[in-house]
C-alpha positions as CSV (number, residue, x, y, z in Angstrom):
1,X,0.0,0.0,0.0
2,X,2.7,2.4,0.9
3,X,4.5,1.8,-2.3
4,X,1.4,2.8,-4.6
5,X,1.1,6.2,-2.3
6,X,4.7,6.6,-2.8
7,X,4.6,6.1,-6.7
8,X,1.0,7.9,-6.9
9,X,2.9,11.2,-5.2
10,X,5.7,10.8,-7.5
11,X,3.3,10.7,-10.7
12,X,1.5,13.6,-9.0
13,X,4.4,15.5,-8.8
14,X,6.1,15.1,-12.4
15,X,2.2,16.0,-14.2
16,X,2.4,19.5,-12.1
17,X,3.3,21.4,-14.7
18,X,1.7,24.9,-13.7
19,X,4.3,26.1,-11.2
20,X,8.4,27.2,-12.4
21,X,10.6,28.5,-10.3
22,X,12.9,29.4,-13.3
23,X,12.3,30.5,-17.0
24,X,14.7,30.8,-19.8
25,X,14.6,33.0,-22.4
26,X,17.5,32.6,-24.9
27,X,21.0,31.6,-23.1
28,X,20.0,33.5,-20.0
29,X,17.8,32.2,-17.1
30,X,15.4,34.1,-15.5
31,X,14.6,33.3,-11.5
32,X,12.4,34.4,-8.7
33,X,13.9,37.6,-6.9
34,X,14.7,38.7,-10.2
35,X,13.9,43.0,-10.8
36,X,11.7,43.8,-13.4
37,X,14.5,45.3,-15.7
38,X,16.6,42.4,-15.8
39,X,13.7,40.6,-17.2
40,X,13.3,43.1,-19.8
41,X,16.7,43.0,-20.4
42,X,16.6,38.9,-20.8
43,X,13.8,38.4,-22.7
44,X,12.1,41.2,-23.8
45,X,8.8,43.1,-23.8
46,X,6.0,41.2,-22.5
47,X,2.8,40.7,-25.2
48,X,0.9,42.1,-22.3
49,X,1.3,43.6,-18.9
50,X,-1.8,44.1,-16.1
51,X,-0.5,46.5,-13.0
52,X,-2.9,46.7,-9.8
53,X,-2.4,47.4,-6.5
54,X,-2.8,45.3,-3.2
55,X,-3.1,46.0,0.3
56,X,-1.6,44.0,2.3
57,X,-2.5,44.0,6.6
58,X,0.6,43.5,8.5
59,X,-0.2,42.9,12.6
60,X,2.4,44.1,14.9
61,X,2.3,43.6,18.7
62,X,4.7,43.9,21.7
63,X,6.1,40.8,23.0
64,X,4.6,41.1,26.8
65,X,1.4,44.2,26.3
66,X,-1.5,43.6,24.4
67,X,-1.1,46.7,22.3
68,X,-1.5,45.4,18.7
69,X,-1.3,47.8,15.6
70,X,-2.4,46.6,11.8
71,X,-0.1,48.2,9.3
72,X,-1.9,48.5,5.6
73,X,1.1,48.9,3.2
74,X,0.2,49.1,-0.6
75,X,2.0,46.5,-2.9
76,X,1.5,47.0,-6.6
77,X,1.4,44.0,-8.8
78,X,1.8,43.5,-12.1
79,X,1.4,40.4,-14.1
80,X,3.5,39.7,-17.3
81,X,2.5,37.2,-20.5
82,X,5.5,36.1,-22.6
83,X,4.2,34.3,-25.6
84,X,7.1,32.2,-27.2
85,X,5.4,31.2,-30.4
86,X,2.9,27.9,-31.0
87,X,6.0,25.4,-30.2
88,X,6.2,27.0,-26.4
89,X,4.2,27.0,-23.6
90,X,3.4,31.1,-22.9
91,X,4.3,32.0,-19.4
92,X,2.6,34.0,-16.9
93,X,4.8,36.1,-14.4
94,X,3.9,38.5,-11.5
95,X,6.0,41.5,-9.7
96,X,5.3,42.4,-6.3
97,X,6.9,45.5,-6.1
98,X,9.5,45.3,-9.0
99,X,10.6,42.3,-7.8
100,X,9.9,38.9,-9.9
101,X,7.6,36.7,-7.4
102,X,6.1,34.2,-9.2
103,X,6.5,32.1,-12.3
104,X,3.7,30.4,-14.1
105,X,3.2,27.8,-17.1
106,X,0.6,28.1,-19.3
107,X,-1.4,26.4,-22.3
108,X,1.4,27.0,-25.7
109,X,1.5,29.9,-27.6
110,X,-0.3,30.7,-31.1
């Protein structure tokens, strides 16, 4: 029994394809962290961008009082398509602040 769970969360985990961590565009590889300009300057101009901004609530309290404080700090987001052609999958990025936070795979390109 434990070897079918073990080979069912293996096969599980090679079909996820909708998460990356990494995307390379030419010889140059493109990770999260990453600013915005160095993406530019990797692969290029986006075939569409989508900016927005968040709110996010931060709590703060003291370690030994009950005084508690929410902090609403603004975060603007924007979310980058790169569409490599019909042979590719397109990819789906978003910048929290300038800073590259997510990488995404989608259906291929046309």
């Amino acid at each position: 029994m434990s070897k079918v769970l073990i080979l069912l969360g293996g096969l599980l985990l090679v079909l996820h394809v909708g998460s990356a961590y990494a995307l390379r565009c030419g010889s140059t590889l493109v990770s999260e962290g990453d600013h915005k300009i160095d993406v530019l300057q990797k692969c290029g101009d986006p075939v569409s961008i989508d900016t927005r901004t968040a709110y996010k609530v931060i709590q703060t309290h003291r370690k030994y009082h009950a005084v508690q404080r929410e902090l609403v700090i603004p975060i603007t987001i924007e979310e980058w398509v790169y569409n490599f052609g019909p042979r590719q999958f397109m990819r789906w990025l978003r910048f929290e602040n300038g800073r590259l936070a997510k990488i995404r795979t989608l259906r291929y390109g046309y």
